[in-house]
ZAMARGU-4260 file (C-alpha; in steps of 0.2 Angstrom, whole numbers, plus 5000, padded with zeros to 4 digits):
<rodrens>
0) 4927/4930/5210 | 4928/4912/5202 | 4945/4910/5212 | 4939/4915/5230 | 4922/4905/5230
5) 4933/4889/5225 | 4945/4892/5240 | 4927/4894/5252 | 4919/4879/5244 | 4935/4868/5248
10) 4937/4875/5265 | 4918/4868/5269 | 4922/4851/5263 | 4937/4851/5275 | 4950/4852/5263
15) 4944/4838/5251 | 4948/4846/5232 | 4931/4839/5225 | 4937/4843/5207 | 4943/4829/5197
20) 4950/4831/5179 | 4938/4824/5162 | 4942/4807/5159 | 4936/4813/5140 | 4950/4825/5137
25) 4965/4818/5126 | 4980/4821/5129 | 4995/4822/5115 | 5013/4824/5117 | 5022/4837/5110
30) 5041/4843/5109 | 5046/4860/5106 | 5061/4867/5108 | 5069/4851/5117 | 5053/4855/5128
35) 5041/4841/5132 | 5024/4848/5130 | 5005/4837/5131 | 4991/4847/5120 | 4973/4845/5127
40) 4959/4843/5117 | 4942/4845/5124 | 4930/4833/5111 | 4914/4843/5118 | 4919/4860/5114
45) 4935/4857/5101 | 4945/4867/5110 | 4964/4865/5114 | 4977/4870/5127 | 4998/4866/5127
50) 5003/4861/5146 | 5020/4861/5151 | 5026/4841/5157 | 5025/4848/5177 | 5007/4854/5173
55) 5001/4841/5164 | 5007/4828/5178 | 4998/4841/5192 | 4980/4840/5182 | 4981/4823/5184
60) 4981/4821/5201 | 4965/4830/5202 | 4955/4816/5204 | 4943/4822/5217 | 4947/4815/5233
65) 4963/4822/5237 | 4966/4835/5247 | 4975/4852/5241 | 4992/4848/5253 | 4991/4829/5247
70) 4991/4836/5228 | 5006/4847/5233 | 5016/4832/5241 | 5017/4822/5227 | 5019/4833/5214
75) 5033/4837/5223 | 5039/4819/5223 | 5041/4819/5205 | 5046/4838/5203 | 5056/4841/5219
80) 5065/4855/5208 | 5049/4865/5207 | 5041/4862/5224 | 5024/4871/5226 | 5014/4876/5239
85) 4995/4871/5243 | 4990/4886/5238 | 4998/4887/5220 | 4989/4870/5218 | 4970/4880/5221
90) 4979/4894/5209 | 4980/4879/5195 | 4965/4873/5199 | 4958/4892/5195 | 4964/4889/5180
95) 4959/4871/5175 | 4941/4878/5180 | 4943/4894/5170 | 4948/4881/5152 | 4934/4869/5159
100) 4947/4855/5159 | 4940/4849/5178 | 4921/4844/5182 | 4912/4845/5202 | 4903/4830/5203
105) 4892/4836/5216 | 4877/4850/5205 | 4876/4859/5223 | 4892/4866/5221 | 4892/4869/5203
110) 4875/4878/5205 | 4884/4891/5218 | 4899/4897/5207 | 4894/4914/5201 | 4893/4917/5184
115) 4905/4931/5178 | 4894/4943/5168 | 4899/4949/5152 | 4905/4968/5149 | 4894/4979/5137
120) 4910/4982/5129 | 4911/4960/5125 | 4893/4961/5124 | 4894/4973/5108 | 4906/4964/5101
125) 4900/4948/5102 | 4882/4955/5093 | 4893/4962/5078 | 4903/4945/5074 | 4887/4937/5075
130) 4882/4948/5061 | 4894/4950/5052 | 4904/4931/5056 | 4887/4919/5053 | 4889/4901/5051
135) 4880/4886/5047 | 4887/4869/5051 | 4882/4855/5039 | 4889/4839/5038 | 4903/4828/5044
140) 4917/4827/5029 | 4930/4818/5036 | 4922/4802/5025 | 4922/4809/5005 | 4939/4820/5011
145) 4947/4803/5014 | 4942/4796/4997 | 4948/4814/4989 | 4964/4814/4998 | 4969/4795/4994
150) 4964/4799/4974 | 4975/4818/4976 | 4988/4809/4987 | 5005/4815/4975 | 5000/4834/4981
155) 5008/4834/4997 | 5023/4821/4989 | 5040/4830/4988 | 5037/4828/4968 | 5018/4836/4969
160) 5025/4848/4978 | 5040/4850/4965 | 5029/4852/4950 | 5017/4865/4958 | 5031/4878/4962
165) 5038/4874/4945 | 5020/4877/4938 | 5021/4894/4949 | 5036/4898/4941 | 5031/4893/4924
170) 5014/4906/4927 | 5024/4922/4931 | 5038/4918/4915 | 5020/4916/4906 | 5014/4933/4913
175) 5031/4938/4908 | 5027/4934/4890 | 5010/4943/4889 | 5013/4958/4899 | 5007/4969/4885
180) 4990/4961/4893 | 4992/4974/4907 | 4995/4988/4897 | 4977/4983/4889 | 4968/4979/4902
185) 4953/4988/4905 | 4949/4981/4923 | 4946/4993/4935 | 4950/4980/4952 | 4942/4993/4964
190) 4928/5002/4952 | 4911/5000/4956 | 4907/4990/4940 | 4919/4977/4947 | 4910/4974/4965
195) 4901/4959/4958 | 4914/4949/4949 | 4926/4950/4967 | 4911/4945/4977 | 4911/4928/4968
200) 4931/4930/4966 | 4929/4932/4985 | 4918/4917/4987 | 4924/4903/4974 | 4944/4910/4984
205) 4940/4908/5002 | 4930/4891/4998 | 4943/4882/4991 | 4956/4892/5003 | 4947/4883/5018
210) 4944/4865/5008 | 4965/4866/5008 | 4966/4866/5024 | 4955/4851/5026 | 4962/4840/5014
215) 4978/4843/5019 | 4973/4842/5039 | 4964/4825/5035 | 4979/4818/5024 | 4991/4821/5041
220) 4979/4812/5051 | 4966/4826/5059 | 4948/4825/5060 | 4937/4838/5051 | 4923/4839/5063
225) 4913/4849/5054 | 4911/4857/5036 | 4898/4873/5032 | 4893/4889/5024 | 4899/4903/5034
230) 4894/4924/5029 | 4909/4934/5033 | 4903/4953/5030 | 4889/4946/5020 | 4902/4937/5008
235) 4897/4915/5006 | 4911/4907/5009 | 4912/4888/5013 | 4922/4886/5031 | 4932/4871/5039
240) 4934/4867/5058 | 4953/4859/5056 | 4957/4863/5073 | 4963/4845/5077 | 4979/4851/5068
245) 4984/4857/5085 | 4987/4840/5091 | 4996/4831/5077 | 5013/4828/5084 | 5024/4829/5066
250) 5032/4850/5066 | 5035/4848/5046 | 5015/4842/5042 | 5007/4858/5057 | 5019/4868/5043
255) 5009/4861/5029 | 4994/4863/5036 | 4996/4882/5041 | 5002/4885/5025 | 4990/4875/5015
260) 4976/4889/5012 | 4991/4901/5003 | 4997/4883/4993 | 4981/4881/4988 | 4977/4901/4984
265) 4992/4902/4973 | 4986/4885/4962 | 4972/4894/4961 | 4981/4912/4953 | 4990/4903/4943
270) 4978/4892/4935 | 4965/4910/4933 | 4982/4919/4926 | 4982/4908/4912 | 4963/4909/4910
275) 4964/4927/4911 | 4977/4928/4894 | 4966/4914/4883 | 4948/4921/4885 | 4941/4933/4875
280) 4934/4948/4882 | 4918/4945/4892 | 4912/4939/4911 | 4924/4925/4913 | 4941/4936/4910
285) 4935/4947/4922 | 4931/4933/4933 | 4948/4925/4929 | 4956/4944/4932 | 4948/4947/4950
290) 4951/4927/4954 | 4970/4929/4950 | 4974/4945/4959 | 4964/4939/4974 | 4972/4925/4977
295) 4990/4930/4974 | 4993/4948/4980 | 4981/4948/4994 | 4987/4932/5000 | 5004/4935/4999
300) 5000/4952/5007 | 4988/4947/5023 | 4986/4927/5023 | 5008/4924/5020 | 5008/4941/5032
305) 5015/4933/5050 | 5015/4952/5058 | 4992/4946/5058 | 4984/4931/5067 | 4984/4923/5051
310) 4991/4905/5040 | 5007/4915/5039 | 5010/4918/5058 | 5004/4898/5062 | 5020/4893/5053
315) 5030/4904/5060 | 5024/4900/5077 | 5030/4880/5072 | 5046/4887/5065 | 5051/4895/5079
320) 5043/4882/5091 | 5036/4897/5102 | 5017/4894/5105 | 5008/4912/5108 | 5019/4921/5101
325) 5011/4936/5096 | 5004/4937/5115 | 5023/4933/5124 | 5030/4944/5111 | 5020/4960/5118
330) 5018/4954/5135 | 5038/4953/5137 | 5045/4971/5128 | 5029/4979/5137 | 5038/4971/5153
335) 5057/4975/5148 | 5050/4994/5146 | 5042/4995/5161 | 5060/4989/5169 | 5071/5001/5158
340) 5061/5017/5160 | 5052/5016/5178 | 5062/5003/5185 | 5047/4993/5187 | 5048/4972/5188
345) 5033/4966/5181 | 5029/4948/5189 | 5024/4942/5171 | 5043/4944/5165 | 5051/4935/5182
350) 5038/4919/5176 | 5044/4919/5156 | 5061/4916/5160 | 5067/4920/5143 | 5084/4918/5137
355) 5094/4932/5127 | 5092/4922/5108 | 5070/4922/5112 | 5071/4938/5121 | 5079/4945/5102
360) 5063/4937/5094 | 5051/4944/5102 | 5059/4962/5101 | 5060/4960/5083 | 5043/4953/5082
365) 5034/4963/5093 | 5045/4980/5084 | 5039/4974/5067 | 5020/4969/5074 | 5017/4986/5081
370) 5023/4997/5067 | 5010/4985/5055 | 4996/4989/5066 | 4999/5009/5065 | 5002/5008/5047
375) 4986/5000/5047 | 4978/5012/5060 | 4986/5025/5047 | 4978/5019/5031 | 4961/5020/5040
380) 4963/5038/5045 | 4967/5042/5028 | 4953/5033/5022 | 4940/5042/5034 | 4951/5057/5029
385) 4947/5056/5011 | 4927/5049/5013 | 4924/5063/5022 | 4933/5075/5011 | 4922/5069/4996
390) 4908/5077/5001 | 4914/5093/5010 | 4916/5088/5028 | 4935/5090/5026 | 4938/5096/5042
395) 4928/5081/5054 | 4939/5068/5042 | 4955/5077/5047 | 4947/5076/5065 | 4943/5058/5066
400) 4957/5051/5057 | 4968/5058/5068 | 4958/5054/5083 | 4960/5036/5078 | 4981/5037/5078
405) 4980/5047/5094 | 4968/5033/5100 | 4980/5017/5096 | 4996/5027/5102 | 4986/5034/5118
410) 4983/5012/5121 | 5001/5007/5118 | 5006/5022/5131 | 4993/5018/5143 | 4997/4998/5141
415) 5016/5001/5148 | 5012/5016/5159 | 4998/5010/5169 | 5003/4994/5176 | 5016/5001/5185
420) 5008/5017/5190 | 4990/5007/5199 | 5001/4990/5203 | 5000/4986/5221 | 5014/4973/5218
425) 5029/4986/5219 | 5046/4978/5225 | 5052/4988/5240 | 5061/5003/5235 | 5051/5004/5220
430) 5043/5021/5227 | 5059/5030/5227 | 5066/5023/5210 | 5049/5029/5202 | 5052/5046/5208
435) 5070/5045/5201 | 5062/5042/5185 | 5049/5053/5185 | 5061/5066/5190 | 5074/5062/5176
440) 5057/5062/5165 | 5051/5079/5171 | 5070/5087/5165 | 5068/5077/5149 | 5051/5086/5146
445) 5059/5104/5151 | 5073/5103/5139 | 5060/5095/5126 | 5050/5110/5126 | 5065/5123/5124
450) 5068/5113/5109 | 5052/5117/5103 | 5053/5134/5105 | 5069/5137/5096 | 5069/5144/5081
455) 5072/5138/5064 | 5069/5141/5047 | 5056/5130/5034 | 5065/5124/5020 | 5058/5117/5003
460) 5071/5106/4994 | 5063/5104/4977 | 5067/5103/4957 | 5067/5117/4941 | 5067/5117/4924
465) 5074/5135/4914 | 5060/5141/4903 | 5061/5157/4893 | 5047/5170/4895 | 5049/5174/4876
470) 5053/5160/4862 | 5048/5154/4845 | 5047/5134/4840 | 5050/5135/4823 | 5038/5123/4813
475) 5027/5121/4797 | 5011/5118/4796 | 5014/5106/4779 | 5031/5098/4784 | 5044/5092/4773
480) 5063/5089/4771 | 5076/5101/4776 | 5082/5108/4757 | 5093/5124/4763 | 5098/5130/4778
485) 5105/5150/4782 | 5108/5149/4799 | 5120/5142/4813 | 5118/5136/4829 | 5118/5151/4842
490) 5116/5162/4829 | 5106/5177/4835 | 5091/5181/4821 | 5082/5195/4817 | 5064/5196/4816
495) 5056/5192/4797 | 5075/5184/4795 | 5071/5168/4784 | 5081/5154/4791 | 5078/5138/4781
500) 5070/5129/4768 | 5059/5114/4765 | 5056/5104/4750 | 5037/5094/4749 | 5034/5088/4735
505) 5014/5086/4741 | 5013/5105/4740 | 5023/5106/4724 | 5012/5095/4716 | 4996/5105/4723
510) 5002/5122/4716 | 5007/5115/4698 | 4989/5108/4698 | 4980/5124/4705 | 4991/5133/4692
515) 4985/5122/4677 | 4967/5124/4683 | 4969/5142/4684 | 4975/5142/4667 | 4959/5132/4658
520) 4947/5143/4669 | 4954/5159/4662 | 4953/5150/4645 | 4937/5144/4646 | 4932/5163/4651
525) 4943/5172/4638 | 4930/5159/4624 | 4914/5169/4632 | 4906/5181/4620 | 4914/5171/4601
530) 4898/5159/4602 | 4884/5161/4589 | 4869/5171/4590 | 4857/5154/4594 | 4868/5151/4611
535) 4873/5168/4615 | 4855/5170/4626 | 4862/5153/4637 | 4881/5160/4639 | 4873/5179/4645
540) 4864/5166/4659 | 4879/5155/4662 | 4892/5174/4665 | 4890/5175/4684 | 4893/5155/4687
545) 4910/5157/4675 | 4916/5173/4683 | 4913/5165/4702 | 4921/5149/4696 | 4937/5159/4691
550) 4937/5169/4707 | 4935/5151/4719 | 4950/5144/4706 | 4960/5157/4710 | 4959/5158/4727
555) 4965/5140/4728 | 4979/5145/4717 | 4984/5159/4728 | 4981/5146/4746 | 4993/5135/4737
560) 5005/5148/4732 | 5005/5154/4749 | 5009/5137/4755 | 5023/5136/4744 | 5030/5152/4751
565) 5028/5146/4769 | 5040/5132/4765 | 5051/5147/4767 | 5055/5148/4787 | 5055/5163/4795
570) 5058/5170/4813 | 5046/5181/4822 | 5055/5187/4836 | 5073/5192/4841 | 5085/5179/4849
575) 5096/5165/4846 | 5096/5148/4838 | 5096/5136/4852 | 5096/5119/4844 | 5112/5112/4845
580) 5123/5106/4827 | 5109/5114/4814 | 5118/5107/4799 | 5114/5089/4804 | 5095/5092/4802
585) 5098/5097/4781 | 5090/5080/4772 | 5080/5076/4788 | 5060/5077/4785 | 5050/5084/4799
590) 5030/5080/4802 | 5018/5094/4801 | 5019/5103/4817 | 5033/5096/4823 | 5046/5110/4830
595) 5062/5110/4818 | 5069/5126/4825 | 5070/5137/4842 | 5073/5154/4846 | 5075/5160/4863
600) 5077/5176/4870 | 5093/5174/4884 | 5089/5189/4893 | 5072/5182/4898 | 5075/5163/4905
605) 5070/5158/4924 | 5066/5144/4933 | 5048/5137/4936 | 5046/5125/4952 | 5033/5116/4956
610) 5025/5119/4975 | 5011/5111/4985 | 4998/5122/4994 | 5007/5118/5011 | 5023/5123/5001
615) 5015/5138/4996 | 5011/5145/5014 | 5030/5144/5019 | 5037/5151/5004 | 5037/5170/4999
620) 5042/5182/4986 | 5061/5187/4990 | 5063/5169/4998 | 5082/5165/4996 | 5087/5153/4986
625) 5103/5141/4984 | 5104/5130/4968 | 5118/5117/4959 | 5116/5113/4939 | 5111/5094/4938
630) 5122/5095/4922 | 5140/5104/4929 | 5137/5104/4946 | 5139/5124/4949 | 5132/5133/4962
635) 5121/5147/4960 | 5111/5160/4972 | 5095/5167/4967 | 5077/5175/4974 | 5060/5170/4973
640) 5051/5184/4959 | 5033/5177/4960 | 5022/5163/4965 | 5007/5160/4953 | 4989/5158/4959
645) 4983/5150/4945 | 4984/5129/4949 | 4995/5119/4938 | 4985/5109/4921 | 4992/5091/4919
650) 5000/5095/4901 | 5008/5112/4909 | 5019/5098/4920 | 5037/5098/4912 | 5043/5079/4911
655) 5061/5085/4917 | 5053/5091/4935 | 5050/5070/4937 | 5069/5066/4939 | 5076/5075/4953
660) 5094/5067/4952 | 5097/5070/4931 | 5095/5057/4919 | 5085/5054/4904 | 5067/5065/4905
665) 5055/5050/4905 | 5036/5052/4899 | 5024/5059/4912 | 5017/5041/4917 | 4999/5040/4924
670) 4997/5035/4939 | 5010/5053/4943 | 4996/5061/4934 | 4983/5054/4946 | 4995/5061/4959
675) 4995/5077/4951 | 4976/5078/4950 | 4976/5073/4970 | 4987/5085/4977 | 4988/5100/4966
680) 5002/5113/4959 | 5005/5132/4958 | 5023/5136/4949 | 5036/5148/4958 | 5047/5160/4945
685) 5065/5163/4949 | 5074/5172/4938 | 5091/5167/4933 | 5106/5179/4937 | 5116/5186/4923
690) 5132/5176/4921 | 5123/5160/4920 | 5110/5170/4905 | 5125/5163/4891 | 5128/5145/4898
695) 5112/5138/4897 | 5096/5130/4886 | 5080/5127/4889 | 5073/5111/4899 | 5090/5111/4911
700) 5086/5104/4926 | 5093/5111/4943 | 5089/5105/4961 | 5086/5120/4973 | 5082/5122/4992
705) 5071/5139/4996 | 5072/5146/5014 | 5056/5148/5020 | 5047/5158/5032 | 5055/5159/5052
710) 5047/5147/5064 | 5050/5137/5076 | 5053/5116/5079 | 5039/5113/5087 | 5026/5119/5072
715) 5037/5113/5060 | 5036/5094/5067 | 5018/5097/5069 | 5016/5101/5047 | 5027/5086/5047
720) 5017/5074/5057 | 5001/5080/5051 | 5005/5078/5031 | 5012/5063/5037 | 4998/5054/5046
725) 4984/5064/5036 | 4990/5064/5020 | 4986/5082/5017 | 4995/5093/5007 | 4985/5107/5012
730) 4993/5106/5030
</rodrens>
């Protein structure tokens, strides 16, 4: 251990701490949170650290020939409210040796400082970001950036600033404008044709992303130590080192500079949204396309996101004036659990000394942080989940995916559990308060598990829509204007009884010609025979073509004749006139095709509700079922008569099963489609019961739950959890 061989090595040179601190590092004062902080920035290897004002005074008086107790006496001089020990002075020095902040001048005792070797766990890791992170350092910019930002300076004025969230606003009222341009838009964003055009979407972004950060670091007075080309996952992207943002002392320009990747990303959507609306179709609107989602929605979703280590949580860090605080964040709640459930005092949480308005942040933060990281864990399960099921290996996707949830929540157990449990720091008493616990947790487990075992009943809370098993929709096959009507609303009608008639004046017009070329036809064959002797060889030769003209005249005649009676509507079944206020439709012309009247059997309706497969498995023949009329609000009972086998087509899907509340029956919109094609439907029939046969019509909408099959808790959590986290209606 670094730590022991320093205490033996200070030992031997009778006590003289021969570490002395860089006279290269610079030091910048910092406040946050009335707090007086110095940041410490190494030149050789561009790193930074924040010391408290106590610690930054204590690495100064490391100048390498005093001794650990002499170190101790003055720091106490100055500090005499935090009085420290000789060995909490070797402790610091740890970890000033650890940042590389302190030098030996003597090589003898550098060269005897074992070297910490690398686990194959960091070794891995570092061989994939070398991979799949390469970069390739190439000039110096801070020069040309400076004659960049002094030509651009009104871009970070409080009027540049101004104009560009105008201009932001301006884009989406724009978008606004042409949003028919979405509706068209034949861009598939994640299709394979697209790959190419977001790969340089992805590199022209990211570049001018990083080039924001520099300009506006160098216009606040940090050094761009180096500019480059960097391959992240393969992708050329130019990259910026603007780490010496860290020790600009101004809280409102570290802001600017967090943020200024996202400012210049969205400059850069607005400017591709308008390019995206003016070109024609061809390479540079799909460019523009890919450009403007790319740097709009996925930076305001990962870049803006302060839950990742990204631009978004460096401001929120300068907000809240609370360096680390992702880290302090985890490091307290996983410490205030450890307190509230094993009674255990994690050393860690006695040195934050966090007050009740921070301890609130980090909750919050840390809350919000860990439930975006399993969503994230979730998405790729379902991800392996659905790879896998593309090529038949369904089972191993279900497998892994839910390996990797049961992998992130097994860390976050472990991470709270095992301190405690291996810790050789327990308080006295903490023996006997850890048994208390684990008792109280042993009952909790007992009475947990009786839980599970008790029994229950599945339940499927879903919508239907009434349907009749017999009907006719009443319609012609020529169309036309409603000229008579014979019937009445809730009429009942007889089979072959006619119920209306339609006037076309196209298939009027057809008959009276067919009739008139009927009539010449027959003349012109009634004249065969009165011809004279010279022409009667050439009208024997001409019979069979006359006599097969007639024939094909009068079939036409007859077609058209039959398509005048047809005008004459008929029923086909027996039933009862379903459409509501029939005299309104008289005058009113109907398309061909389109359905004018419908008859219904009422003896024959039931319900048809859609089920999942996983639906399917808890729901039987004879289930019970309870139901309320979306439209009056009665309660009904019922019983499952049959569930089909047969899965459900897209145009089979009624648009009223979309609405499971009432209101107006939308059109069946695609991306529910997609959905439908996904995760596929088998209808359930439920017939209706005889006093609601007379008070209802086709398409009325009632919400039902069916009681499923007996179970208990415990498997029905587990379908719960699984369709849940998997995604796998099937389950």
């Amino acid at each position: 251990m670094i730590k022991q061989e320093v205490v033996n090595q200070i030992k031997k040179a009778e006590n003289i701490v021969p570490y002395k601190l860089r006279a290269d590092l610079l030091f910048q004062k910092q406040i946050f949170n009335n707090k007086t902080y110095y940041v410490v920035k190494d030149p050789l290897g561009l790193t930074y650290c924040r010391l408290p004002q106590a610690e930054a005074f204590l690495a100064g008086l490391f100048d390498g020939k005093r001794s650990a107790e002499e170190i101790a006496q003055n720091y106490n001089k100055y500090f005499p409210h935090k009085m420290i020990s000789a060995q909490n002075v070797l402790q610091f020095l740890n970890l000033l040796v650890s940042r590389n902040l302190v030098i030996l001048p003597t090589d003898v005792l550098l060269s005897k400082i074992p070297r910490r070797r690398d686990s194959f766990f960091q070794l891995l890791v570092g061989f994939f970001l070398k991979i799949f992170f390469i970069k390739l350092p190439l000039i110096h910019p801070s020069r040309w950036l400076d004659r960049i930002v002094r030509s651009a300076w009104w871009l970070w004025s409080p009027q540049g600033v101004v104009i560009t969230i105008c201009f932001w606003i301006w884009t989406l009222f724009f978008l606004f404008l042409h949003r028919s341009a979405f509706d068209t838009n034949q861009i598939q964003f994640f299709s394979a044709q697209n790959i190419f055009f977001l790969y340089i979407a992805t590199a022209i972004d990211k570049t001018l992303h990083e080039f924001g950060h520099a300009t506006t670091t160098r216009r606040f007075g940090g050094e761009i130590h180096e500019m480059g080309v960097g391959f992240f996952f393969f992708i050329p992207v130019g990259y910026v080192d603007a780490s010496d943002s860290w020790i600009i002392t101004d809280k409102k320009a570290r802001i600017f500079i967090a943020a200024a990747g996202v400012y210049t990303e969205l400059i850069i959507a607005s400017v591709a949204a308008h390019l995206w609306i003016l070109f024609p179709l061809g390479m540079a609107k799909n460019l523009a396309f890919n450009l403007m989602v790319l740097a709009s929605v996925t930076t305001l979703f990962f870049n803006l996101n302060p839950l990742m280590k990204f631009d978004g949580y460096y401001v929120l860090v300068d907000l809240l004036e609370i360096p680390n605080l992702r880290e302090k964040a985890f490091a307290y709640c996983t410490a205030k659990i450890q307190d509230w459930l094993l009674g255990y005092k994690n050393p860690q949480l006695l040195k934050m000394k966090v007050n009740k308005a921070k301890g609130w942040i980090f909750f919050v933060y840390s809350t919000l942080a860990l439930c975006y990281m399993f969503y994230l864990i979730h998405s790729l399960g379902k991800v392996l989940f659905n790879g896998f099921k593309q090529v038949g290996l369904e089972n191993i996707g279900a497998a892994l995916s839910f390996f990797v949830v049961m992998a992130f929540v097994g860390a976050v157990v472990m991470k709270v559990f095992l301190a405690p449990l291996l810790s050789a720091h327990f308080f006295p008493g903490f023996s006997q308060t850890l048994k208390k616990r684990l008792k109280g947790f042993g009952i909790g487990l007992i009475v947990l598990c009786i839980l599970l075992v008790f029994p229950c009943r599945e339940k499927v809370k879903t919508v239907a829509v009434v349907r009749s098993q017999l009907g006719q929709n009443v319609a012609s096959a020529d169309g036309g204007v409603v000229k008579e009507i014979w019937v009445r609303s809730g009429q009942h009608v007889k089979a072959g009884q006619a119920l209306l008639r339609l006037d076309n004046d196209r298939v009027e017009m057809d008959l009276q010609l067919a009739r008139m070329d009927l009539a010449m036809k027959r003349i012109d064959f009634s004249s065969f025979g009165y011809s004279s002797r010279k022409s009667e060889g050439k009208e024997k030769e001409s019979a069979p073509m006359r006599s097969q003209d007639l024939q094909a005249t009068r079939k036409r005649f007859d077609l058209a004749l039959k398509r005048k009676e047809e005008l004459m509507l008929k029923s086909t079944i027996d039933g009862v006139l379903i459409n509501p206020d029939i005299e309104s439709i008289k005058g009113k012309y109907f398309r061909p095709g389109e359905t004018i009247l419908k008859i219904r059997n009422l003896e024959r309706y039931y319900f048809i509700v859609p089920l999942t497969q996983a639906e399917t498995r808890i729901v039987f023949p004879g289930a019970e079922v309870k139901g309320i009329w979306i439209s009056s609000g009665k309660i009904f009972h019922t019983v499952v008569q049959k569930i089909g086998q047969k899965m459900v087509e897209r145009s089979e899907i009624p648009p009223g099963l979309l609405i499971p509340y009432g209101g107006k029956i939308p059109v069946i919109p695609v991306t529910l489609k997609e959905q439908q094609e996904k995760n596929p439907y088998v209808f359930a029939f439920i017939p209706l019961s005889k006093e609601d046969q007379s008070l209802i019509l086709e398409d009325m909408r009632a919400k039902l739950i069916i009681k499923g099959k007996r179970t208990v808790l415990a498997e029905k959590l587990y379908r719960f959890f699984t369709t849940l986290l998997i995604s796998r209606q099937e389950d």
